[in-house]
C-alpha positions as CSV (number, residue, x, y, z in Angstrom):
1,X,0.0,0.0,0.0
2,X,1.4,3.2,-0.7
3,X,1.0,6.5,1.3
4,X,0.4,10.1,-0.4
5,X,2.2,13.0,2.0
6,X,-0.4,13.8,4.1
7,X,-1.3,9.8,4.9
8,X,-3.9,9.1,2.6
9,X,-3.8,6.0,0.7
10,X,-3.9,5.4,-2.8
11,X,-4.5,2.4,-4.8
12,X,-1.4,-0.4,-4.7
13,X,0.5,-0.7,-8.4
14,X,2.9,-3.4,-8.9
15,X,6.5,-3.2,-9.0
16,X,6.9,-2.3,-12.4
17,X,4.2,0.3,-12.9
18,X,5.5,2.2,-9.5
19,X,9.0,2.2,-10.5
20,X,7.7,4.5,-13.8
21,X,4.6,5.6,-12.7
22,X,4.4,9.5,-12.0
23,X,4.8,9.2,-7.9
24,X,8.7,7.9,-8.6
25,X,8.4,10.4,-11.4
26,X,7.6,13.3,-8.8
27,X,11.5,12.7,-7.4
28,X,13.4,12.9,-10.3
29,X,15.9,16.0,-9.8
30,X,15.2,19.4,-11.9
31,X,17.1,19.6,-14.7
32,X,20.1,21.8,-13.3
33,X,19.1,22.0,-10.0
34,X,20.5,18.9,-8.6
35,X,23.9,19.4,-6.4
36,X,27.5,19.1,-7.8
37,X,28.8,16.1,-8.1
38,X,30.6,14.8,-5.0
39,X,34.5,16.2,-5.6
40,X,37.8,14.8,-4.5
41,X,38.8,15.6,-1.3
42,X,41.7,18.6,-1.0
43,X,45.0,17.8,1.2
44,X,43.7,19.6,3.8
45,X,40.0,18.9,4.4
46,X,37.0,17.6,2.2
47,X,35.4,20.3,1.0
48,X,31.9,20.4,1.8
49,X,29.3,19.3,-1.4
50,X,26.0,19.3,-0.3
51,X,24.3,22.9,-0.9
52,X,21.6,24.3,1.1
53,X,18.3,24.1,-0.6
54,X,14.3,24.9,-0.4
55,X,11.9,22.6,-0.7
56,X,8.5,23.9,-1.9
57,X,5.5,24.1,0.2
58,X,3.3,22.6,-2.0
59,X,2.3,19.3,-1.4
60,X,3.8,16.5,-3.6
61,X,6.7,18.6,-4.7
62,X,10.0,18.9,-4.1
63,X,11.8,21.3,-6.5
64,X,15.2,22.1,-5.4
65,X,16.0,26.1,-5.5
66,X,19.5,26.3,-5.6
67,X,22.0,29.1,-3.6
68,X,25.3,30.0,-3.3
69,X,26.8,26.8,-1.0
70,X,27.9,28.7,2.3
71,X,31.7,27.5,3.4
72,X,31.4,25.5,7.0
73,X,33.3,28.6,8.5
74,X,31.1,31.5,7.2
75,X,28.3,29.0,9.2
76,X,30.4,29.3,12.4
77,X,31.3,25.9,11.4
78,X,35.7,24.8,13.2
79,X,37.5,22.6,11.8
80,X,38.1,19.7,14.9
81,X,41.5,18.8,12.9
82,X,42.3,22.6,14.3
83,X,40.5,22.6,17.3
84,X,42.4,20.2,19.4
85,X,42.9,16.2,19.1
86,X,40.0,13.5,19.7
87,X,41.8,13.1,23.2
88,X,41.8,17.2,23.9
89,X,37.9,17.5,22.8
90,X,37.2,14.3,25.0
91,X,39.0,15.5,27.7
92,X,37.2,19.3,27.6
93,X,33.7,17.5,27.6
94,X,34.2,15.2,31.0
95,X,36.0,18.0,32.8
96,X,33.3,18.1,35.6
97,X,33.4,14.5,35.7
98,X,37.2,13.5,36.1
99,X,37.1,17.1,38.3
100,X,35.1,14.6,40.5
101,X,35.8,11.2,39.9
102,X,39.9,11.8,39.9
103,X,40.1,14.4,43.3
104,X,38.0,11.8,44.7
105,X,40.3,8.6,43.8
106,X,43.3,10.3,44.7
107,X,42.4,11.2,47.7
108,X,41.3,7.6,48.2
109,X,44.7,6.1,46.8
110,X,46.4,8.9,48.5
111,X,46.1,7.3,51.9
112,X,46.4,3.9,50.1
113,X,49.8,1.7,51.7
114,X,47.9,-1.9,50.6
115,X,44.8,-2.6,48.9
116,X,42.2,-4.3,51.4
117,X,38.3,-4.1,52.0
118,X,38.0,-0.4,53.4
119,X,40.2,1.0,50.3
120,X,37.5,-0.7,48.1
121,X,34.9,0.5,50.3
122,X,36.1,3.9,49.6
123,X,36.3,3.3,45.5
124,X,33.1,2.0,45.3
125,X,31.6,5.0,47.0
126,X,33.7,7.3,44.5
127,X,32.2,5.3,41.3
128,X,29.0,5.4,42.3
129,X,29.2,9.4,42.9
130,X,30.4,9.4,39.2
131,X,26.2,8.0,38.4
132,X,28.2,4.2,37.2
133,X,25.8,2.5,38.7
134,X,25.0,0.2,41.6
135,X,25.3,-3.0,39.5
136,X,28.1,-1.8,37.3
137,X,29.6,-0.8,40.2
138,X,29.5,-3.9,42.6
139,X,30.4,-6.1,39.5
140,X,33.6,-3.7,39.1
141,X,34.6,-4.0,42.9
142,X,34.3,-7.8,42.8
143,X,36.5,-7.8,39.2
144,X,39.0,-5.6,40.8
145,X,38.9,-7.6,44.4
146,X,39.9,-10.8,42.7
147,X,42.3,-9.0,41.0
148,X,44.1,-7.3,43.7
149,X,44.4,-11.1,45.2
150,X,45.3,-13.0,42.4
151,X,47.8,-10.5,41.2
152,X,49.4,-9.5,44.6
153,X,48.1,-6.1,44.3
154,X,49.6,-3.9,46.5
155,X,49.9,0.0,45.6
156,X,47.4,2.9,44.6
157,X,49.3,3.4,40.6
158,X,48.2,-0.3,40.0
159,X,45.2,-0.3,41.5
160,X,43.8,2.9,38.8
161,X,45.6,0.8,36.0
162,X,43.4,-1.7,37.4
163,X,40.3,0.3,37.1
164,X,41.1,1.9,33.4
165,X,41.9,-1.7,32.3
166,X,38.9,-3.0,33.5
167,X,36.6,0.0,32.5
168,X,38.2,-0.1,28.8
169,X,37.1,-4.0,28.5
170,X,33.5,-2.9,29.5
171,X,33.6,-0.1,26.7
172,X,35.1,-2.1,24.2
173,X,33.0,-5.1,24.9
174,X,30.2,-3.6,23.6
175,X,31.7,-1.8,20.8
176,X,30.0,-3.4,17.2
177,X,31.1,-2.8,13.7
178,X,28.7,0.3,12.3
179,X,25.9,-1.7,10.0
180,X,26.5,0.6,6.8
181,X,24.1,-0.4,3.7
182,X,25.2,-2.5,1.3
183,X,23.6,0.5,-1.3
184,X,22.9,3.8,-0.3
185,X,21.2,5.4,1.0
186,X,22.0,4.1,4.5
187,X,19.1,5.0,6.9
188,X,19.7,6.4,10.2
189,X,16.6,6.5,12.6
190,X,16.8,9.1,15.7
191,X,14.6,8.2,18.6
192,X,14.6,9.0,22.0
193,X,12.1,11.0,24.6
194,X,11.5,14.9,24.1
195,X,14.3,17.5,25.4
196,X,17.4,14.9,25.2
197,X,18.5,17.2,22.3
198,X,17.2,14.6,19.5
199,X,16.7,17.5,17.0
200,X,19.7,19.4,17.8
201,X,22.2,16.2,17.2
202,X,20.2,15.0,13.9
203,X,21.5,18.7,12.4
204,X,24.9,18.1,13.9
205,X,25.2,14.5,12.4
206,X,24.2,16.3,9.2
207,X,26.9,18.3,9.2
208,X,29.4,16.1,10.5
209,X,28.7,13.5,7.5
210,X,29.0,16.8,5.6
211,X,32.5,17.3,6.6
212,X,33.8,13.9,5.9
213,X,32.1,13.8,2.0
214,X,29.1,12.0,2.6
215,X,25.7,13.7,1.0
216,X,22.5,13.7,3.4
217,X,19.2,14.2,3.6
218,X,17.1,15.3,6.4
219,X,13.7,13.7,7.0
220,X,11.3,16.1,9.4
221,X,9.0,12.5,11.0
222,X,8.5,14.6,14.0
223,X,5.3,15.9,13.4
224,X,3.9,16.0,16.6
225,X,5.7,18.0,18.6
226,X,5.2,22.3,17.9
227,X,8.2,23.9,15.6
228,X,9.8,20.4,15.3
229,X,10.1,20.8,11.3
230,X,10.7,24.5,12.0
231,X,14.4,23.9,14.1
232,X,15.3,20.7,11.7
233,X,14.9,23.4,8.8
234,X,16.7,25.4,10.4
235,X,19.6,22.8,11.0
236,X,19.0,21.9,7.4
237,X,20.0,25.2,6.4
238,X,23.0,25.6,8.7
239,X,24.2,22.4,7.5
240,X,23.9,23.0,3.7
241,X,22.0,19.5,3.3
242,X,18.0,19.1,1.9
243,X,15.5,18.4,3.8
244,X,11.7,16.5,3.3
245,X,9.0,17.3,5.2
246,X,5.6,17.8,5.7
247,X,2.9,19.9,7.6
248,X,2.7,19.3,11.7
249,X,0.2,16.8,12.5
250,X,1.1,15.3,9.4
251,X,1.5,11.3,8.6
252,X,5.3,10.3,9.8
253,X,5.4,7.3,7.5
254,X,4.3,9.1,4.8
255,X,7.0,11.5,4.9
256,X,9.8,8.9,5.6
257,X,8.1,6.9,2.6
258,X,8.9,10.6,0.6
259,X,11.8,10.5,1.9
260,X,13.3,7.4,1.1
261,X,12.4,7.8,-2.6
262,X,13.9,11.0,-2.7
263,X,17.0,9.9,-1.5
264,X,17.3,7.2,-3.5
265,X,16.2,9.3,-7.0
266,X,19.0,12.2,-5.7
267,X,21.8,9.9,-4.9
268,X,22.1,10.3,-1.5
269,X,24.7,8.5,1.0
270,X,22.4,9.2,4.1
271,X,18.9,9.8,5.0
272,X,18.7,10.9,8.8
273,X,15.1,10.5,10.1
274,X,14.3,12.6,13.0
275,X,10.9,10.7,14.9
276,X,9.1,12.5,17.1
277,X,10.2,12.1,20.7
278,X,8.0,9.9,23.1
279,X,8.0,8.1,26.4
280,X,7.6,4.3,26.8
281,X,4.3,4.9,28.0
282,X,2.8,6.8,24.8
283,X,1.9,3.8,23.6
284,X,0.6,5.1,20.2
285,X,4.1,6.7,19.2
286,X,5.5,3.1,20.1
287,X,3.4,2.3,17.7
288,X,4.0,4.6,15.5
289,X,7.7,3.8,15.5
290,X,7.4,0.4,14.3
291,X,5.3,1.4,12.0
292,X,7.6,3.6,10.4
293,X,10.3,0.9,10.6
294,X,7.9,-1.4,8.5
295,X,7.3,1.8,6.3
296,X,11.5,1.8,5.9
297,X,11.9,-1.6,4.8
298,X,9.2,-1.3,2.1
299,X,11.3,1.0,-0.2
300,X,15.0,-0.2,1.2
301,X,14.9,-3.6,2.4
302,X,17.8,-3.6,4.7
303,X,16.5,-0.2,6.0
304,X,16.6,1.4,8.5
305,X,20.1,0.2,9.2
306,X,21.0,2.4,12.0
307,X,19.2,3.7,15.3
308,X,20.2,5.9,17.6
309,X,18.3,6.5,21.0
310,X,19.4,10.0,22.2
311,X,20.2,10.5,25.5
312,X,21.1,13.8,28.0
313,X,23.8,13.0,29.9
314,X,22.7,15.2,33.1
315,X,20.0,12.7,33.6
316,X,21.9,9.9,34.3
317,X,20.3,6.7,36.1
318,X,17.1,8.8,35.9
319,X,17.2,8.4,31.8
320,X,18.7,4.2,32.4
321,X,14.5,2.9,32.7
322,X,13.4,4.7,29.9
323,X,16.5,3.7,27.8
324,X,15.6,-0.2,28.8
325,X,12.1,0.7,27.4
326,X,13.5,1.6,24.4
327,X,15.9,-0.2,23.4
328,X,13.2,-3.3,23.4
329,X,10.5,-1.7,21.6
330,X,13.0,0.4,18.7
331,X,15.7,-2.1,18.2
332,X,18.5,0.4,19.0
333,X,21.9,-0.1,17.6
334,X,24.0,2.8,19.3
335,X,23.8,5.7,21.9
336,X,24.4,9.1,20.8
337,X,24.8,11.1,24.4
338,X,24.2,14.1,24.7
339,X,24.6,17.4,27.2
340,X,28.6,15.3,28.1
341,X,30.0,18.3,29.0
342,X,27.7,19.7,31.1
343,X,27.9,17.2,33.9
344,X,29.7,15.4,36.5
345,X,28.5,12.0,36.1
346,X,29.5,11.2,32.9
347,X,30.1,7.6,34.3
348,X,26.2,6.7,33.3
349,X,28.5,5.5,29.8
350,X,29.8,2.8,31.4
351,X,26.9,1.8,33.0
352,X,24.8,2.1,29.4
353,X,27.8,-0.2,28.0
354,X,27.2,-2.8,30.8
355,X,23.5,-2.5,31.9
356,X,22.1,-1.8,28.2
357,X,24.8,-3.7,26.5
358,X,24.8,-1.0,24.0
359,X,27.7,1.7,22.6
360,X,27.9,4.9,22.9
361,X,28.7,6.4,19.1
362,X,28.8,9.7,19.4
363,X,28.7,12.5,22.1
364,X,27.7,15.8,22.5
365,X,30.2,18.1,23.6
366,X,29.2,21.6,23.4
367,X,26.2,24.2,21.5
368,X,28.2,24.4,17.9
369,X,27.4,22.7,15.1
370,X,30.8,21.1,15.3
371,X,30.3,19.7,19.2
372,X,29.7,16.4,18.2
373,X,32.7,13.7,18.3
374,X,32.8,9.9,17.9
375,X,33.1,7.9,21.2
376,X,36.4,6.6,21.6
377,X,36.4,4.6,24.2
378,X,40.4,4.7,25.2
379,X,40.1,8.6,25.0
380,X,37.3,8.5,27.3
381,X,38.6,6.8,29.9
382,X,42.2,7.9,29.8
383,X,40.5,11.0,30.1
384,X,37.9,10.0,32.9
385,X,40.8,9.0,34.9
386,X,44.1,11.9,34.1
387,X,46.2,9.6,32.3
């Protein structure tokens, strides 16, 4: 069954007749209108080749106005590769945290002659200020117990490398080889509950892609909270990518069904599908989720091939329930986390790694358009702890 833009439904047409009938015909790119081909990337940096563009508001069509194509800096847009190594941005984001987390342990291994049962009293009440976790935490105590006695364990410097050796095998053990598609355009689904900054990263991943040579596409599926399409236009813009959308209280499916077309007709590399945030007891947008992930696999059957739940950091164990919740009902791949530098308890990624058995792709580090970095998992923690 196939679904018009606003949800209504039309009559079904066979393979054949919808590959040349005149809805595939509505995405075929204006003659002169369609983006530059993708260059070669410069010495210095990939220049950036998607242009910003204007969809039409008329229902149905998508005609690409094209305008001069902005350079990332004139959109306030640093270069990382200038602004400081993966380690240096990772270390700026968990300031607060290893502010905490390392005054704490060293005053702990400061008094530290031998490793017995009150030192690893005292480290398990520093991890769990740090929002780890009660379970991640007791399992890490008992790892680093066993340790301590099988090993011979004896001063505070082995007992940290203890605790970063340990913390990286958490990290890495959930760490999963990123599902590209076998054929663009790979499909990215963003879920996650309202104020996490869901939006707000989908524009930043837009960009980001931008940067390393990778076209994108925006889909605007949130159509049922207020201004939603209004800021992912707006990121849209900022990022120089297009966007499809339609009107609020609009039909989600429908417009990742456009969607999907479009950015298989325009030669996409990514389509980024914002959904509209929702708790685990809306059970309607549930719902309305797998619907949408049904809707995917109609025009891409591999699709969608990536979701990210969005989480705020500053939440910690508060946000660990609904992220259970979600990662059942939306089949969640990765964690992008949000709001990292504005916290102390930037430990909740180790317990998402253990309790949720899920990585953390990327984080979000700052306001900018370019505060948005990979997880690395040895930066993290070598930055968690001073090394």
């Amino acid at each position: 069954m196939v679904f018009s833009l606003f949800g209504k439904k039309e009559p079904e047409k066979d393979a054949k007749d919808e590959e040349k009938g005149s809805f595939a015909e509505r995405f075929k790119p204006i003659e002169g209108t369609v983006p530059a081909p993708k260059p070669a990337p410069s010495e210095d940096r990939p220049e950036p080749v998607q242009k910003p563009v204007e969809t039409s508001s008329e229902p149905g069509e998508f005609r690409l106005k094209p305008m001069d194509r902005p350079l990332f800096s004139s959109l306030g847009y640093t270069d990382p590769e200038t602004s400081g190594s993966m380690l240096d941005r990772m270390r700026s984001a968990v300031t607060r945290t290893r502010d905490n987390l390392s005054s704490s342990l060293d005053n702990v291994l400061a008094l530290t002659r031998k490793v017995d049962e009150s030192t690893l009293e005292d480290l398990e009440a520093v991890l769990l200020s740090a929002d780890i976790g009660l379970t991640t935490t007791q399992e890490l105590i008992e790892t680093i117990r066993q340790r301590a006695r099988r090993e011979n364990i004896a001063n505070a410097a082995e007992l940290k490398d203890i605790l970063a050796e340990e913390l990286r095998t958490i990290l890495n053990g959930v760490q999963q080889p990123t599902a590209h598609a076998p054929a663009p355009p790979e499909v990215i689904m963003m879920v996650g509950v309202n104020g996490t900054g869901k939006t707000t990263t989908t524009g930043k991943l837009a960009a980001l892609f931008g940067k390393e040579g990778r076209r994108t596409l925006l889909c605007a599926a949130d159509t049922f909270r207020a201004a939603a399409i209004e800021q992912l236009d707006v990121w849209a813009q900022r990022s120089g990518v297009e966007i499809i959308k339609t009107k609020q209280g609009g039909d989600p499916s429908a417009a990742l069904y456009d969607a999907l077309f479009a950015g298989k007709a325009r030669g996409v590399d990514v389509v980024i599908v914002d959904t509209a945030g929702r708790l685990h007891t809306k059970t309607g947008l549930m719902t309305e989720l797998d619907k949408m992930r049904r809707t995917a696999a109609k025009v891409i059957p591999t699709a969608p091939h990536q979701t990210f739940l969005v989480m705020d950091a500053t939440t910690g164990q508060n946000g660990m329930q609904q992220a259970r919740l979600f990662t059942e009902a939306a089949n969640v791949t990765g964690i992008v986390l949000t709001k990292l530098d504005g916290t102390a308890k930037g430990g909740i990624v180790i317990a998402i790694a253990r309790e949720l058995g899920l990585p953390v792709v990327y984080c979000g580090i700052g306001e900018k358009m370019e505060d948005i970095i990979p997880f690395d998992a040895n930066a993290f923690v070598d930055s968690l702890l001073g090394h």
